[in-house]
C-alpha positions as CSV (number, residue, x, y, z in Angstrom):
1,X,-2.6,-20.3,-153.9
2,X,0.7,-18.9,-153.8
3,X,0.9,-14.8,-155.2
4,X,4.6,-15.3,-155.9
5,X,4.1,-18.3,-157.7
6,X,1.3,-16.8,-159.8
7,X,2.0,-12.8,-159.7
8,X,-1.8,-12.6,-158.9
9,X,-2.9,-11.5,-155.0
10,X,-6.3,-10.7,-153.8
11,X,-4.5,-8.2,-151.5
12,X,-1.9,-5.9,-152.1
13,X,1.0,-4.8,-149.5
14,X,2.6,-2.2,-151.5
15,X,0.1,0.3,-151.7
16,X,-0.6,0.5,-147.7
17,X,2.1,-2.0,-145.5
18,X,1.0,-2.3,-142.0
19,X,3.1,0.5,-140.4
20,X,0.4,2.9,-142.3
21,X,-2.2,1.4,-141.2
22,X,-1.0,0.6,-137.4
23,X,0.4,4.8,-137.8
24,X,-3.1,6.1,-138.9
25,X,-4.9,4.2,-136.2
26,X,-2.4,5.4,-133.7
27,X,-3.1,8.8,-134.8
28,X,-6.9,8.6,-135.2
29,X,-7.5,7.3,-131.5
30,X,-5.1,10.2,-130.0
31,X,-7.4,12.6,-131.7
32,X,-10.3,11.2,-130.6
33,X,-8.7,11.2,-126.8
34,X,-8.1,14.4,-127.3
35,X,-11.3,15.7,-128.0
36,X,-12.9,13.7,-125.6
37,X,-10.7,15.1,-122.6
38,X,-11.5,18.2,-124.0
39,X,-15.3,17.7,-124.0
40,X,-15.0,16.8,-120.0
41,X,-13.1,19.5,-119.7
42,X,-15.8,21.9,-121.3
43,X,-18.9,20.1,-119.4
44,X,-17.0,20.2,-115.7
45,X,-16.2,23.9,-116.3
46,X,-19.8,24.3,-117.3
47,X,-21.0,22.4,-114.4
48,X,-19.3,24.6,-112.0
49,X,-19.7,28.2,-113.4
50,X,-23.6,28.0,-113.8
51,X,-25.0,25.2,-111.6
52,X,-23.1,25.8,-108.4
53,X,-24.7,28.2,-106.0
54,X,-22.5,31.4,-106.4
55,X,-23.5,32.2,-102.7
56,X,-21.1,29.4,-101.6
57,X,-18.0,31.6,-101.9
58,X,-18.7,33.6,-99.2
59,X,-19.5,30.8,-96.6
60,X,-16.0,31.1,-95.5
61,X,-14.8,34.6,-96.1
62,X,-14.6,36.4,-92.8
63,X,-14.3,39.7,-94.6
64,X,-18.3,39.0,-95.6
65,X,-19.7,38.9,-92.7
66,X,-18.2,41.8,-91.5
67,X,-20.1,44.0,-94.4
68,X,-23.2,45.3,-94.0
69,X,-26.3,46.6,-96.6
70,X,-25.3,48.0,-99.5
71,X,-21.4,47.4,-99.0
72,X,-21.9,43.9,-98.6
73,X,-23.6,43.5,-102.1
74,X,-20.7,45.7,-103.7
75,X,-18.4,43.1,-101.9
76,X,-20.4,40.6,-103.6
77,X,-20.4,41.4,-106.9
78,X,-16.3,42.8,-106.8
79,X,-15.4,38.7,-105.5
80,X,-17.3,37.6,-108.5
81,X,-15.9,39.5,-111.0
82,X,-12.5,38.2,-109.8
83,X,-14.1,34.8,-110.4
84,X,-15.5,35.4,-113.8
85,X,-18.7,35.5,-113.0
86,X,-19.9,38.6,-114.7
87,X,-18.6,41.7,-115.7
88,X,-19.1,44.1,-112.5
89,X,-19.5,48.0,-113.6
90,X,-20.6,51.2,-111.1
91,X,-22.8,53.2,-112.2
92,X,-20.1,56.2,-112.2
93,X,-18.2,54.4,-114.4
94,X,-21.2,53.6,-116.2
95,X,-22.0,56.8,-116.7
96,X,-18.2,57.9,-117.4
97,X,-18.5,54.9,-120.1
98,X,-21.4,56.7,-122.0
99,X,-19.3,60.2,-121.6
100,X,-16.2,58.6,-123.7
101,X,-18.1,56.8,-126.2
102,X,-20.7,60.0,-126.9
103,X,-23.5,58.8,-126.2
104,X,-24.1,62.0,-123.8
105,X,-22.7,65.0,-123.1
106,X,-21.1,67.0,-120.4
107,X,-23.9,68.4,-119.2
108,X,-26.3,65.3,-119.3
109,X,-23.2,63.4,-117.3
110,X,-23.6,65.9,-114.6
111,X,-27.6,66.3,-114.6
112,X,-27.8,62.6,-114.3
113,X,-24.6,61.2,-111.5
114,X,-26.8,63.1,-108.8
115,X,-28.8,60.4,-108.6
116,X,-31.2,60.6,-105.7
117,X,-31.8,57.8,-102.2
118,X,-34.9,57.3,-103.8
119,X,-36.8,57.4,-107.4
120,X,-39.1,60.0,-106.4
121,X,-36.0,62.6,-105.8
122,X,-34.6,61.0,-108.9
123,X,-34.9,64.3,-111.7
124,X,-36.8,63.7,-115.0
125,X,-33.0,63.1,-116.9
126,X,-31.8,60.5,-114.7
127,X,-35.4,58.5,-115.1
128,X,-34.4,58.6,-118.7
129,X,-31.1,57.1,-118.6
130,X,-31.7,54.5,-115.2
C-alpha cells in the first residue's frame, strides 16, 4: 500500500522527521556520558580521600623525619590541612574563636589559655572548657 496513493499512512514523518529523532538521541547519550564521567570522577576522589592511608604522605618528606614529639604531630596535621583533609585549628585560636563570637569573655579567655603540661595542674575553668 502506497500513502501517496491513498493519503492514509500508518506512520507519520511530519510530526518527528529523523533529524529529531537522530538530535535527541545524540543529546540524550552525551548526557548520560556526562554523568557517568562525573560519577567516576566522584567515586575515585572518594576512593582516595578516605580509604588511602593519610600516613603515606609523609613517607617521603625529609622535613618529617626531622620533627620530633609534639612538633611532629603539629607538622602532621598543618600538611593535611593543605591537602583537605580536615580543618586544622590551635587551641589559641580556638580559644581566640570563642572570644569573637562571645561565647566567653575576657577574663574567662585568660583564666583558661594557661593551660597546664598536665590535667592535674589544669584549673577548675580550663576543665570546663577542654
Amino acid at each position: 500500500m502506497n500513502c501517496k496513493r491513498t493519503g492514509i499512512c500508518p506512520f507519520s514523518y511530519d510530526v518527528i522527521s529523523e533529524r529529531q529523532i537522530m538530535a535527541k538521541y545524540l543529546i540524550k547519550r552525551l548526557l548520560y556520558g556526562i554523568f557517568s564521567i562525573m560519577c567516576v570522577v566522584a567515586i575515585v576522589m572518594v576512593m582516595i580521600y578516605s580509604l588511602m592511608d593519610r600516613n603515606l604522605i609523609f613517607a617521603n618528606d625529609p622535613n618529617y623525619a626531622h620533627q620530633s614529639n609534639n612538633s611532629k604531630v603539629t607538622y602532621k596535621y598543618q600538611k593535611w590541612e593543605d591537602y583537605g583533609y580536615l580543618d586544622y585549628v590551635t587551641y589559641a585560636d580556638y580559644i581566640n574563636g570563642l572570644l569573637a563570637n562571645g561565647e566567653i569573655d575576657e577574663a574567662t579567655k585568660s583564666a583558661i589559655i594557661g593551660i597546664g603540661r598536665t590535667p592535674d595542674k589544669d584549673s577548675d575553668q580550663t576543665n570546663l572548657h577542654a
